[in-house]
N, C-alpha and C positions, 0 to 999 in steps of 0.2 A: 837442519833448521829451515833451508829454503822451501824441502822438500813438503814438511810440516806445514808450512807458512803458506804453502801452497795448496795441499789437499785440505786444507780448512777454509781458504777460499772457494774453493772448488766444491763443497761439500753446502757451504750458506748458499752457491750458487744455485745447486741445484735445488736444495731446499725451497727456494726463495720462486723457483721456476713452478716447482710443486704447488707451492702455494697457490701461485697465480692461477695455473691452470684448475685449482681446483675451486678458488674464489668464484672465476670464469664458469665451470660446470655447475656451481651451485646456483650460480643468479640465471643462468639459463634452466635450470630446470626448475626454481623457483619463477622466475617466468613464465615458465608454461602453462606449470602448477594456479597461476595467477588467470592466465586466459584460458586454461577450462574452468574454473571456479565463475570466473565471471559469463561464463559459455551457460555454465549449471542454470544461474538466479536470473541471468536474461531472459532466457525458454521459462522458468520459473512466473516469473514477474510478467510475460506475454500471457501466463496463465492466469496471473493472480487479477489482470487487469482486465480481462474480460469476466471474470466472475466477478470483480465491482460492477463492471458495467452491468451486470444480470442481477445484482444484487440493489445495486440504487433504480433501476427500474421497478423490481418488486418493490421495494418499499414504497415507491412513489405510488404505486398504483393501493398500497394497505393504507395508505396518509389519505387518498383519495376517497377509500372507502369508509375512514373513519369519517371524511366531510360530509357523504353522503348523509352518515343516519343522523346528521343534523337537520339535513335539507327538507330528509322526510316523517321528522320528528312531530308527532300530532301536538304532543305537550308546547311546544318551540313554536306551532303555528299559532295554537291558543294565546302565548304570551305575546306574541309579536303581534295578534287584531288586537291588544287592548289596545298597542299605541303607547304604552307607559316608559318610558327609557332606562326606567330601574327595575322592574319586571320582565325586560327582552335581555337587559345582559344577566340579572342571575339567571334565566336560563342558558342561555351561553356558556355561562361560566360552569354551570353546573355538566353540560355536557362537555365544557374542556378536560374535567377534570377527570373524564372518562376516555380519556383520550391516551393512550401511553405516548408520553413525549412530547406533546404537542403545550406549546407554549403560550400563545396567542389566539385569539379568535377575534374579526369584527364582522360586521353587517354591514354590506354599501351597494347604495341607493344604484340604481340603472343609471343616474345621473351622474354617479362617480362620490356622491357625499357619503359622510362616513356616520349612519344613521346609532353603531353600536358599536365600542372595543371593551374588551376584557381590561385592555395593558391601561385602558381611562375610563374606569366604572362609575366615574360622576361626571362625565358627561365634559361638559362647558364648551369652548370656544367651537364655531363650526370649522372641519377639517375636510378638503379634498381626499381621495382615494390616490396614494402617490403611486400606483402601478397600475395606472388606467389599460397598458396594455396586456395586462393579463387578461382583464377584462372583458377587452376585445378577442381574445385569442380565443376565450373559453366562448363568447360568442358567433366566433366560426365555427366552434368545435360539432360533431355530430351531436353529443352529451352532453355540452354545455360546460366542458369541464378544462380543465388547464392548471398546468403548474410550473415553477419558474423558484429561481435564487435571486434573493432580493435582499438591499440593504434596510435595515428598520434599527432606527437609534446606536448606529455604528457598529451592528450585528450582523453578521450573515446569516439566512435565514431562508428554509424551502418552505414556498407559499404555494398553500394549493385553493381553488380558487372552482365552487360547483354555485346551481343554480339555486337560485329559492323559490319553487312554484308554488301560488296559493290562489288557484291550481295554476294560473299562468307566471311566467316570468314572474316576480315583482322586486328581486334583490339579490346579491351576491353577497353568498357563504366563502370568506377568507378563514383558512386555518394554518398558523406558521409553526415551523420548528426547527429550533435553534439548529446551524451546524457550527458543534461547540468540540469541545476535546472529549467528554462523552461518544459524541458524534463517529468521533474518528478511532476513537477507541470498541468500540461495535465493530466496527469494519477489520481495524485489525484480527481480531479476536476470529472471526471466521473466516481470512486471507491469509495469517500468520506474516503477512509484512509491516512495517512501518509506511501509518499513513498519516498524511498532512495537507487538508485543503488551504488550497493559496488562492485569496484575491485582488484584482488589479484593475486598475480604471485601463482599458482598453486606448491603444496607443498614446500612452505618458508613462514614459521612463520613471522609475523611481516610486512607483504606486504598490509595488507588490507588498503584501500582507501574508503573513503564517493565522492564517483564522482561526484552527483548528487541527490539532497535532498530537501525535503521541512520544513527539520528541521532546527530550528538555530544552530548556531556555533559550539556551545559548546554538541550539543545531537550530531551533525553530527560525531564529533569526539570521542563521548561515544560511538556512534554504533559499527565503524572502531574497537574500543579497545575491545569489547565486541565480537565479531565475531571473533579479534585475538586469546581472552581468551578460545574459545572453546564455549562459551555461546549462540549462535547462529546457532545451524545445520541446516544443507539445508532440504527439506521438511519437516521440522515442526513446529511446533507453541509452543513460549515460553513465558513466562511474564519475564523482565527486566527491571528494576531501571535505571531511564533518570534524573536526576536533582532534585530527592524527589517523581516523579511519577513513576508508574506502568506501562508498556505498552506492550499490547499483540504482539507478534511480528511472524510473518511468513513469512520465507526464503522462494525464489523461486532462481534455477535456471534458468540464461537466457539464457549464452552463455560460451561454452567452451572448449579451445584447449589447445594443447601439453604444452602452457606457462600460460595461462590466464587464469580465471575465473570471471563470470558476476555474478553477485545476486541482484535480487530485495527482497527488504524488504519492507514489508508491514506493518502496527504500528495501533494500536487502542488505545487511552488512557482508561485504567480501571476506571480509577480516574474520568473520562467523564462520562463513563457510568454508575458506582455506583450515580453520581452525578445526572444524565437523567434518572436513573431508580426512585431518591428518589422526583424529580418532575414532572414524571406521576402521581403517585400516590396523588400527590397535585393538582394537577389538573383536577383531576377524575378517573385517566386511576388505576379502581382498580384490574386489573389483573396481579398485580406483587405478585407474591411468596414467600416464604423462604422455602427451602427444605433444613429439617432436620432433620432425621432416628434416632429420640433419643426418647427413654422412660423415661428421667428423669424432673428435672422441667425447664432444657434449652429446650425440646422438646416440653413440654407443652404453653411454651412463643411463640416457634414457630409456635403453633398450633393456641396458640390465638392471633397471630398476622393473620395470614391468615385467620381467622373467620373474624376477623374486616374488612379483605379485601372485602372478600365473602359479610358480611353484607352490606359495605357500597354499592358496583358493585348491590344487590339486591335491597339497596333502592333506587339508582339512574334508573332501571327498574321499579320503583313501582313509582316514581314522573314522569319520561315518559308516564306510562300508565295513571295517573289522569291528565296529564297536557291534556288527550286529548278527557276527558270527564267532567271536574271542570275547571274554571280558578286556574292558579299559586300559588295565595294566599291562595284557599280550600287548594289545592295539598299540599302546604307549612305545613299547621295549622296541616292538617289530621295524617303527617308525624312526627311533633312535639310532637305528643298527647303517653302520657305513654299506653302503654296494661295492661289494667288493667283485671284478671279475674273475670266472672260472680260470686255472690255467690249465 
C-alpha cells in the first residue's frame, strides 16, 4: 500500500515536472515565434512607410496640377475681369467639380481677402485668408506654388495654394481636400496596412485627434489616447494593445507648423501574422523558422522544430523531382516507404 501510495506520488510528480517543462518550452518558442513575426511587419511597415512617403508627394504634386488648369483657365480669366462675385464662383465651382476629390475652392486677394469661396457662394460678410502663410510660402516659392495641412471648420484639410496671373500676379488660387476616412482608406488600399491620420495642437498634452482612419471606433480612439500617453513616437516603430490585439505601429510625420502637427500611423496586426505565418506552413510554405540562441532543451525544441521544417521543404523537393520522372502514386508510395539500412 505504501509502495502504491508512493509510485502515484512519484508518477503526478513527474507529470506535473512534464508539464512545466513543457509549458516553459512552449512560451519560449511562442516567443520567438512572436519576435520574428514582429521582426516580419517592422522591415514590412519601414517599407510600407516610405512608399506613403512617395505616394503623398505624388499626389501632392497631381492636387497641384489640378490647381494649375484653374490658374490658366481662359474661361476663369473671362469670369474673374467682369468683376461679378456670382459669375467668378460659378466658375469655380464648375472647375471644382472637375477636380477628383477636391472639396473646396477660394480666390484671395494679394492682400490676404477672401475675394471668392465655393464652401460660401453668396458671398456676404468680408473674411481674411486664415493661412496667410501659405501664401507667403508660395510667394518664395520658384512657381509660385505651395501646399500645407490646414484646419477649415474643424476638418483636416491639404491646401494647395498656385498663382493667378492676368498676365501678372493678381490673386491666389486655394484648392482643399478633405483628409477624411476615404482619405485614409486610398492609402490603405495600395500599402495593404492600416492607416490613420492623427492631429494635435503642437506642445499641449491632450490635443491628439484620430482625423482619419480605417479603424473602427473604438481602436480610432485607443490610438488618439495612446499617442497622448507618450506611447507612440514619431519615427519609429512600436507594438501596442488595440482591443486584446497586438499591432505593430509606425509614426510618420506629415505636416507641421508653429500650431499643428500631422501623423500618419501605419498599423500591421501581429496577431495576423503570427496567425499567416502558422498557415503557410500548413500549406506547404516550409520556410518558416524559429530563431532561438539557446543551448538548453527550449533550444533544442527549437532546433527540432526547424529540422521538421527543413525535412518537410526537402521532401516536397524530392516529390517534385519523382513526379517528373514516375507518376504521383510511385512518387507517393516511394515517399511513404521507411529507410531501412542494408545489413
Amino acid at each position: 500500500m505504501f509502495f502504491s501510495s508512493f509510485q502515484t506520488r512519484l508518477v503526478v510528480f513527474f507529470v506535473g515536472l512534464l508539464f512545466v517543462a513543457l509549458s516553459a518550452s512552449f512560451l519560449a518558442v511562442n516567443q520567438a515565434q512572436v519576435r520574428n513575426a514582429n521582426r516580419v511587419i517592422t522591415a514590412d511597415l519601414a517599407e510600407d512607410a516610405a512608399v506613403f512617403r512617395r505616394l503623398f508627394s505624388d499626389r501632392t504634386e497631381r492636387l497641384l496640377e489640378a490647381a494649375r488648369l484653374l490658374s490658366s483657365d481662359f474661361a476663369f480669366k473671362i469670369a474673374y475681369s467682369t468683376g461679378e462675385h456670382a459669375t467668378i464662383v460659378s466658375a469655380m465651382e464648375n472647375h471644382l467639380a472637375r477636380i477628383v476629390g477636391a472639396d473646396t475652392m477660394l480666390l484671395v486677394s494679394l492682400d490676404d481677402d477672401i475675394l471668392a469661396d465655393t464652401s460660401l457662394p453668396e458671398g456676404g460678410v468680408e473674411r481674411r485668408n486664415p493661412w496667410p502663410w501659405i501664401a507667403a510660402a508660395a510667394l518664395d516659392d520658384d512657381y509660385g506654388e505651395a501646399a500645407s495641412i490646414v484646419m477649415l471648420d474643424d476638418h483636416l484639410m491639404q491646401m494647395m495654394v498656385v498663382p493667378f496671373m492676368v498676365p501678372d500676379l493678381d490673386a491666389w488660387i486655394f484648392i482643399g481636400f478633405l483628409l477624411n476616412d476615404d482619405y485614409a482608406l486610398m492609402f490603405e488600399e495600395l500599402i495593404l496596412s492600416r492607416v490613420s491620420i492623427l492631429h494635435e495642437t503642437v506642445d499641449v498634452p491632450g490635443t491628439c485627434r484620430n482625423v482619419a482612419s480605417t479603424l473602427d471606433g473604438s481602436d480610432r480612439n485607443r490610438l488618439a489616447i495612446l499617442r497622448d500617453a507618450g506611447e507612440l513616437p514619431a519615427d519609429t516603430a512600436r507594438t501596442v494593445r488595440m482591443n486584446g490585439d497586438g499591432f505593430v505601429s509606425s509614426v510618420i510625420p506629415v505636416s507641421r507648423s508653429a500650431d499643428d502637427l500631422v501623423l500618419a500611423v501605419l498599423q500591421r496586426s501581429l496577431d495576423e501574422e503570427l496567425v499567416a505565418g502558422a498557415r503557410r506552413i500548413d500549406e506547404g510554405d516550409y520556410a518558416q523558422r524559429v530563431e532561438i540562441d539557446r543551448k538548453d532543451e527550449i533550444g533544442v525544441l527549437a532546433a527540432s522544430f526547424n529540422r521538421m521544417a527543413k525535412g518537410l521543404a526537402e521532401k516536397e523537393r524530392v516529390r517534385d523531382l519523382l513526379g517528373k520522372v514516375v507518376s504521383p502514386a510511385i512518387a507517393e508510395e516511394l515517399l511513404s516507404k521507411e529507410h531501412r539500412p542494408r545489413r
